[in-house]
N, C-alpha and C positions, 0 to 999 in steps of 0.2 A: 223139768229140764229136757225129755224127751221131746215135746211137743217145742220148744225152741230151735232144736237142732235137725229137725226133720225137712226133708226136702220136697213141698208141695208143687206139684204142675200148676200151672197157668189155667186159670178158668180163660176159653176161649169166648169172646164174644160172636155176636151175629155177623154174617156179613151182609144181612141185609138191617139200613138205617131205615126204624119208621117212624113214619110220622108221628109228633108229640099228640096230635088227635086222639090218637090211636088208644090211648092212654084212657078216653072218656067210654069206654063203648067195653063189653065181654061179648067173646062170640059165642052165641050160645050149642049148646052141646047138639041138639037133633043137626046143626049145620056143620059142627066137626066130626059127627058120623060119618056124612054124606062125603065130606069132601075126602077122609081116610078110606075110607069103601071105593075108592077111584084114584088109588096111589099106583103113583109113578116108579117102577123099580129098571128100569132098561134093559130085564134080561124075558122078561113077560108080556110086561107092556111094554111096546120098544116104540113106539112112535110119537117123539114129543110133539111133535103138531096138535096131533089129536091130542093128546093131555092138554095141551094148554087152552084147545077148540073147547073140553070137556070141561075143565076149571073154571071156565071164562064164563060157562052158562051155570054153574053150579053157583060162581059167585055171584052174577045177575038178578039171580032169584030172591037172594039176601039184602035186604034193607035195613041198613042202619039207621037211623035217626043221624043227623048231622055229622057224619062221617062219611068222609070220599070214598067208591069202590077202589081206588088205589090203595088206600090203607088198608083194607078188608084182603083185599088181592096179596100184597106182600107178607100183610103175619098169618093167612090161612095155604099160603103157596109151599112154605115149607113142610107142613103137615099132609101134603099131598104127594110126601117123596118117601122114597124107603130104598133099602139097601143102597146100592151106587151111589144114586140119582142124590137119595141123603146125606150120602157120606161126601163126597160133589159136594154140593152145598156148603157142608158142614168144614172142611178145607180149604173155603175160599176164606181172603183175608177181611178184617173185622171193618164193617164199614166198605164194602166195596160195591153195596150195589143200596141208590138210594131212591130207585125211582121203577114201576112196574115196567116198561118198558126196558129197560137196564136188565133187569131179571128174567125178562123173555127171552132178551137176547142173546145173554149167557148161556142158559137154558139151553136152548137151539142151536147155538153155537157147540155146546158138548156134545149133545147128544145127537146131533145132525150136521156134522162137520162138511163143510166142502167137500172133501173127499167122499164122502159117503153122497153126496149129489152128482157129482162126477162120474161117480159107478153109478149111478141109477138111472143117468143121462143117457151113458153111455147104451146099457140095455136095453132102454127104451129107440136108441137110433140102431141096437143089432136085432129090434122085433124082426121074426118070423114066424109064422103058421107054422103048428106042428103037424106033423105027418096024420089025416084021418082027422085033426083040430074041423069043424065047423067055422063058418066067417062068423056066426055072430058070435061062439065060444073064444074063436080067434079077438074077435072086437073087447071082447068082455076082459081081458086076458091085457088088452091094451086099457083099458080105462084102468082098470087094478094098478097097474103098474104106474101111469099118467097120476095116479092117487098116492102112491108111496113116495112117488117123487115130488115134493112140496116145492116150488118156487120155479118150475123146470121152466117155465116163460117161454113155451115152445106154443106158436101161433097153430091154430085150428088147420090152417092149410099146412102146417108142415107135420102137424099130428096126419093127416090124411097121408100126404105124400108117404109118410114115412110107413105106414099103417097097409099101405097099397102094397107100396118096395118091397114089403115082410109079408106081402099072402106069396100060396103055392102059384105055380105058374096056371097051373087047373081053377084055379079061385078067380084069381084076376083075368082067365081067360072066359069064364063064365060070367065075372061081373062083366065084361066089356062087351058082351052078348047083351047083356040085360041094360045097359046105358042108353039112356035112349040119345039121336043124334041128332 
C-alpha cells in the first residue's frame, strides 16, 4: 500500500536527442578516461572555446566503425562537463538539442555570453603599456588578451592601431625613431 501512495519525481530525460546509430557502437573506456580528464567545470577551466578546441581533437582521434563523429561528439560531450557546466546541461529541457552544432552553440552561448565579449572588447580597445611594461611584454600582453577574446573580428590593422594608441609615449616615441621612412 505504501509503495502506491508515494510520491515519485520525474526521471528527467536528456536534452541532447541522439542519433538511433548511436545505439550500434560502446565507447570504449581508455576514451572516456581521456575525455573526463579534460572536464569542463567554468569555475577552473573557464574557457569554453578552448574546451570545445580540446573535445574536438580528443574526439578526432576516436574511430568508430560506421558511426558519424557527430554521434560520438554528442554522447561523449556530456561526460566532458562537471559541476555548473553539468548541471547547465542537465536543466535544459528534454530533447532540446539534436544536432553537434546546436550543442556548441548553447555551450558558448552560456558560457561566453555577449556580455562577457563586450567586456573583453572593450579591454582590448582600453590596452595600455604598463608603467616599466617592455614592447614585446607589452605585445605579449595584447596577444593574451586578443586569445581570451574568441570571435573579436578586429582586423590586424586595427589590432596595430589599437596596439600603438596603448604604448607609453617613450615607446612609440622610440618605435618612430626606429621606422624606417
Amino acid at each position: 500500500m505504501w509503495d502506491t501512495d508515494r510520491v515519485v519525481a520525474p526521471t528527467l530525460g536528456s536534452a541532447i536527442t541522439i542519433p538511433e546509430t548511436a545505439n550500434e557502437f560502446a565507447i570504449k573506456g581508455n576514451h572516456l578516461t581521456i575525455v573526463k580528464g579534460n572536464q569542463f567545470d567554468s569555475r577552473i577551466k573557464i574557457d569554453p572555446h578552448k574546451h570545445i578546441h580540446e573535445f574536438l581533437g580528443i574526439c578526432d582521434v576516436f574511430k568508430y566503425r560506421d558511426t558519424e563523429n557527430e554521434s560520438v561528439r554528442l554522447m561523449m560531450f556530456p561526460l566532458s562537463l562537471t559541476e555548473e557546466a553539468k548541471t547547465w546541461l542537465d536543466e535544459l529541457n528534454e530533447g532540446t538539442i539534436e544536432t553537434w552544432d546546436e550543442l556548441q552553440t548553447a555551450f558558448i552561448s552560456r558560457f561566453f555570453p555577449l556580455a562577457l565579449l563586450d567586456r573583453l572588447l572593450g579591454e582590448i580597445c582600453a590596452f595600455s603599456q604598463n608603467e616599466n611594461e617592455s614592447l614585446t611584454d607589452a605585445w605579449l600582453c595584447m596577444k593574451e588578451m586578443l586569445r581570451n577574446c574568441h570571435g573579436h573580428n578586429l582586423s590586424k590593422g586595427n589590432i596595430i592601431k589599437i596596439f600603438y594608441h596603448g604604448l607609453s609615449e617613450i615607446t612609440q616615441e622610440v618605435r618612430n625613431c626606429h621606422t624606417p621612412k
